[in-house]
C-alpha positions as CSV (number, residue, x, y, z in Angstrom):
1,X,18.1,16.7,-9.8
2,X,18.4,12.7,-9.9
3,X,14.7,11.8,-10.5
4,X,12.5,8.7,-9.2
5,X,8.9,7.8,-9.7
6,X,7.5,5.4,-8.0
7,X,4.2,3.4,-9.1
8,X,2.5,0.9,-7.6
9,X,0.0,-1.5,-9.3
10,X,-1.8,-4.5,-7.9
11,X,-1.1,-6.6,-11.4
12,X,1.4,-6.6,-14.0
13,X,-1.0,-6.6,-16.8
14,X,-2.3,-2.9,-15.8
15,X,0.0,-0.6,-17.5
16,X,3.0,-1.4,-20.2
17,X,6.1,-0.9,-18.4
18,X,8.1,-0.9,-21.8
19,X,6.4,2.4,-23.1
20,X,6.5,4.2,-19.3
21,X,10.4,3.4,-18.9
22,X,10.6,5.0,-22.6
23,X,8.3,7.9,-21.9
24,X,10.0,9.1,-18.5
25,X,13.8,8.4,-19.9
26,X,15.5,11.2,-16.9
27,X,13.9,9.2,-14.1
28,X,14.6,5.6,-12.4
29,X,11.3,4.0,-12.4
30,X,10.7,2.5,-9.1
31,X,7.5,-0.2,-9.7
32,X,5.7,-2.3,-6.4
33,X,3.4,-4.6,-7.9
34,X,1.3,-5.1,-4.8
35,X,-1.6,-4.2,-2.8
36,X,-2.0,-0.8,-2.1
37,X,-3.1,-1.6,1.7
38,X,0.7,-2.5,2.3
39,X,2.6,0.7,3.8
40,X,4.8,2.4,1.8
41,X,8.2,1.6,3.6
42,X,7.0,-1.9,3.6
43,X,6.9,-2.5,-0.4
44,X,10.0,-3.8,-2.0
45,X,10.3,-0.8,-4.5
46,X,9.7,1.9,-2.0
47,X,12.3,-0.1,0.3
48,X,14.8,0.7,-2.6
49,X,13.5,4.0,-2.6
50,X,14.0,5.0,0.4
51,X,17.3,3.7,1.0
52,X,18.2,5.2,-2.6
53,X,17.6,8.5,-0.8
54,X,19.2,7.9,2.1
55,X,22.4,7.4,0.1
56,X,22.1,10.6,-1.8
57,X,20.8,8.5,-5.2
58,X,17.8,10.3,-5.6
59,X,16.4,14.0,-4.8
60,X,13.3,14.5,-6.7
61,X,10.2,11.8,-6.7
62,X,6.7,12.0,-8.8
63,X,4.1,10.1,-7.9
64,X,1.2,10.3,-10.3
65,X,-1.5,10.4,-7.5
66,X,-1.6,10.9,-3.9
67,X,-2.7,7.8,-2.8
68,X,0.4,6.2,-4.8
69,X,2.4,7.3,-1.3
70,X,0.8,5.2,0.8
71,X,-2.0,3.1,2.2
72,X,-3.7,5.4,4.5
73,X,-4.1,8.9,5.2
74,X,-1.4,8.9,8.0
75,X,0.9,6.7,5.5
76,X,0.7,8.8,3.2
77,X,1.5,11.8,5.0
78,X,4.1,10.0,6.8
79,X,6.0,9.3,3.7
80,X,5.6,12.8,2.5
81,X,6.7,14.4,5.4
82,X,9.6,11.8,5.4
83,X,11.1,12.9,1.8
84,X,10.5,16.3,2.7
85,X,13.0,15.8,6.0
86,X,14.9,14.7,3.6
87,X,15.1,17.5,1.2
88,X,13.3,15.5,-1.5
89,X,11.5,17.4,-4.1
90,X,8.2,15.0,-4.7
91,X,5.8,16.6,-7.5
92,X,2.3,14.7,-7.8
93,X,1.5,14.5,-11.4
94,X,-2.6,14.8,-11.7
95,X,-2.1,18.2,-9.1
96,X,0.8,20.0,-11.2
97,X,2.4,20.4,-7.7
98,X,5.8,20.2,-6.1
99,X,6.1,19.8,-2.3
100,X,9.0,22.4,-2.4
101,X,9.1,26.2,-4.2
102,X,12.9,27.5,-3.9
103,X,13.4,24.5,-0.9
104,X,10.6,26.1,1.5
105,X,7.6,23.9,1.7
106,X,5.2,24.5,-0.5
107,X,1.6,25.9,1.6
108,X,-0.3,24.9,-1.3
109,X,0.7,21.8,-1.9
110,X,0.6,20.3,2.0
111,X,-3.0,21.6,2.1
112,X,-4.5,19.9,-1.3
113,X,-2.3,16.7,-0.4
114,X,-3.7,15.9,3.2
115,X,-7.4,16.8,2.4
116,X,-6.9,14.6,-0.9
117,X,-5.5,11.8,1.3
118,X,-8.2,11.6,3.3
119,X,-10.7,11.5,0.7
120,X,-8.8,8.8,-0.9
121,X,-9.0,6.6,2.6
122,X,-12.9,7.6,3.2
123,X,-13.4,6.4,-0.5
124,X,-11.8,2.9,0.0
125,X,-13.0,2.7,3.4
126,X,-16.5,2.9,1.7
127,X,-15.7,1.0,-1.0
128,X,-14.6,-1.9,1.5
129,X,-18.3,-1.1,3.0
130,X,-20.4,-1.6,-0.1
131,X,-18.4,-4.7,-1.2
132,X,-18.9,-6.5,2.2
133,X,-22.6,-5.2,1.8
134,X,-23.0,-6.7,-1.5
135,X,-21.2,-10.4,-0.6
136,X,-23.9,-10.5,2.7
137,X,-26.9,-9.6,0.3
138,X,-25.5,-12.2,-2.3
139,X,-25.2,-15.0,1.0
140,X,-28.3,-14.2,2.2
141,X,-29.8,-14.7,-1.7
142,X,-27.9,-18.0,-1.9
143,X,-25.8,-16.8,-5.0
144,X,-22.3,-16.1,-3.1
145,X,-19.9,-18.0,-4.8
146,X,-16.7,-16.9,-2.9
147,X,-13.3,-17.1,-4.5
148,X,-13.3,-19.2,-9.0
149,X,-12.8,-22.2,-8.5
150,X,-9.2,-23.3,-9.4
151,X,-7.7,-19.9,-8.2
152,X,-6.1,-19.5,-5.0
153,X,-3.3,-18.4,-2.9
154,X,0.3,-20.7,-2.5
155,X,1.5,-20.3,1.6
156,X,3.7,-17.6,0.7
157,X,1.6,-15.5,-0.9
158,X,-0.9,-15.6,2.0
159,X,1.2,-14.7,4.2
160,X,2.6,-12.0,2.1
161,X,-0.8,-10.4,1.6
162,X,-1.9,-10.8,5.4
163,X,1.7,-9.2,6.9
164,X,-0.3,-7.5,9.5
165,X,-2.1,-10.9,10.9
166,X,1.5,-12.6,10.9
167,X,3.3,-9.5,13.0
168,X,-0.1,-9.5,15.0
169,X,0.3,-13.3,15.9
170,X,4.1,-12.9,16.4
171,X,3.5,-9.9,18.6
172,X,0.3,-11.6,20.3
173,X,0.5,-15.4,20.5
174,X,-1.8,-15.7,23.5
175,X,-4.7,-13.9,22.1
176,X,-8.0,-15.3,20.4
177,X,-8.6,-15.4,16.9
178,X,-11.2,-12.7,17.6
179,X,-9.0,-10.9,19.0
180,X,-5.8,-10.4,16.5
181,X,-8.0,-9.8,13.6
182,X,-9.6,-6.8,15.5
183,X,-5.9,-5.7,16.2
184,X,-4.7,-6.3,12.6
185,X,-7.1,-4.3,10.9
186,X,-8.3,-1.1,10.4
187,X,-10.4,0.7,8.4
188,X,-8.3,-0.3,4.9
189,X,-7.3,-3.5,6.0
190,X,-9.9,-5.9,7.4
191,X,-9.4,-9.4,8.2
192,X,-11.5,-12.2,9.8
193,X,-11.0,-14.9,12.6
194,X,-10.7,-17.7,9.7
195,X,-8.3,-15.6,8.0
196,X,-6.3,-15.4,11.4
197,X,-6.5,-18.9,11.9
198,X,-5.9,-19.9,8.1
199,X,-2.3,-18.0,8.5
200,X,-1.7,-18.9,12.3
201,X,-2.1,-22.9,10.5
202,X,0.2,-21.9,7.5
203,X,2.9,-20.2,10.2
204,X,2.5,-23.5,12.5
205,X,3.1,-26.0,9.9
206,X,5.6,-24.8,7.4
207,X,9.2,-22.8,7.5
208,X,8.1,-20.1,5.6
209,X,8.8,-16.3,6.4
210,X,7.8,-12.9,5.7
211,X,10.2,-10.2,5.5
C-alpha cells in the first residue's frame, strides 16, 4: 500500500505538524490549511492528492473524520466515490472503517459515511443559523462590533476565501449584486450583496487572480 492522509485545518496553530509527520512515519501527509467550505478538489493539498493518485503515487488515504473529505454532503460523497473509482483504499480514523474489504465496497462503511455526512452539513448549516442569529440580536442591542480592529483581509486573500462570488461574477457579469450572492451560496457558504460588490471592486481595480 502507498499511504496518504490528508488534513485540513483552518489555522496553522491548531495541531503540531512536527509530532503528526513523526507519529504517521508510512504515510505522506497531505495538509490544506483552509476553510473547510472550499471543495475538496479545489484545495491545494487535495489538488496534489488527487493527481498523486492519478499517477499511481498513492492507493490508500485516512482521513480522521468524514467531514475532512469535503465541504458538503454531496462533496464529500463525491470525493469518496471518486477514490473508490479509483481503487483507493480510504479508512476514516474516528469510525475504524475502510471503504474497501478484499477490494469490494465495503456496505458498512458507505451507509455510516453518507448519514454522518449529512449530519455534519445540517450541524454547520445550523451553526451558520445561530451565529447570524446572535450578530442580529447583538445589532439590534447596539453591541455588534463586527470584525477587531486592525485585522483584516489583503485583496488576495478575499478573493481566495470568496472563490465562489469571483467564478459567479466571471460566469455572471450582467447580474445584480442580489443576484450573484444568492447564486454563490448555499447552505455552507453564505455571502452578502456587499460581499459581492467588495470582491467585484477588488476584481475591477487590481490584476490579481484566483486559481
Amino acid at each position: 500500500m502507498k499511504k496518504a492522509r490528508y488534513i485540513r485545518q483552518s489555522t496553522k496553530n491548531q495541531t503540531n505538524l512536527r509530532q503528526l509527520a513523526k507519529a504517521h512515519p508510512d504515510e505522506e501527509l497531505f495538509i490544506d490549511i483552509i476553510s473547510g467550505s472550499i471543495p475538496f478538489d479545489e484545495r491545494p493539498e487535495g489538488k496534489r492528492l488527487i493527481q498523486a493518485v492519478e499517477t499511481g503515487q498513492i492507493n490508500y488515504v485516512s482521513f480522521h473524520a468524514i467531514d475532512r473529505a469535503g465541504r458538503n454532503t454531496i462533496n464529500v460523497l463525491q470525493t469518496l466515490q471518486y477514490f473508490y473509482d479509483k481503487g483507493v483504499v480510504v479508512k476514516i480514523d474516528n469510525l475504524g472503517l475502510e471503504s474497501m474489504i478484499n477490494n469490494k465496497a465495503n456496505p458498512v462503511f458507505n451507509l455510516i459515511t453518507t448519514i454522518l455526512s449529512e449530519l455534519s452539513s445540517l450541524e454547520k448549516t445550523s451553526l451558520l443559523e445561530r451565529q447570524a442569529e446572535g450578530i442580529q440580536q447583538a445589532k439590534l442591542k447596539g453591541i455588534y462590533k463586527g470584525r477587531a480592529e486592525g485585522t483584516f483581509d489583503t485583496p488576495e486573500q478575499t478573493l481566495q476565501k470568496h472563490k465562489r462570488v469571483v467564478r459567479a461574477i466571471k460566469m455572471n457579469p450582467t447580474l445584480s449584486l442580489r443576484q450573484i450572492a444568492k447564486l454563490a451560496s448555499d447552505s455552507d457558504y453564505k455571502v452578502s450583496a456587499n460581499t459581492v460588490k467588495k470582491v467585484k471592486e477588488i476584481m475591477l481595480n487590481s490584476n490579481l487572480q484566483v486559481a
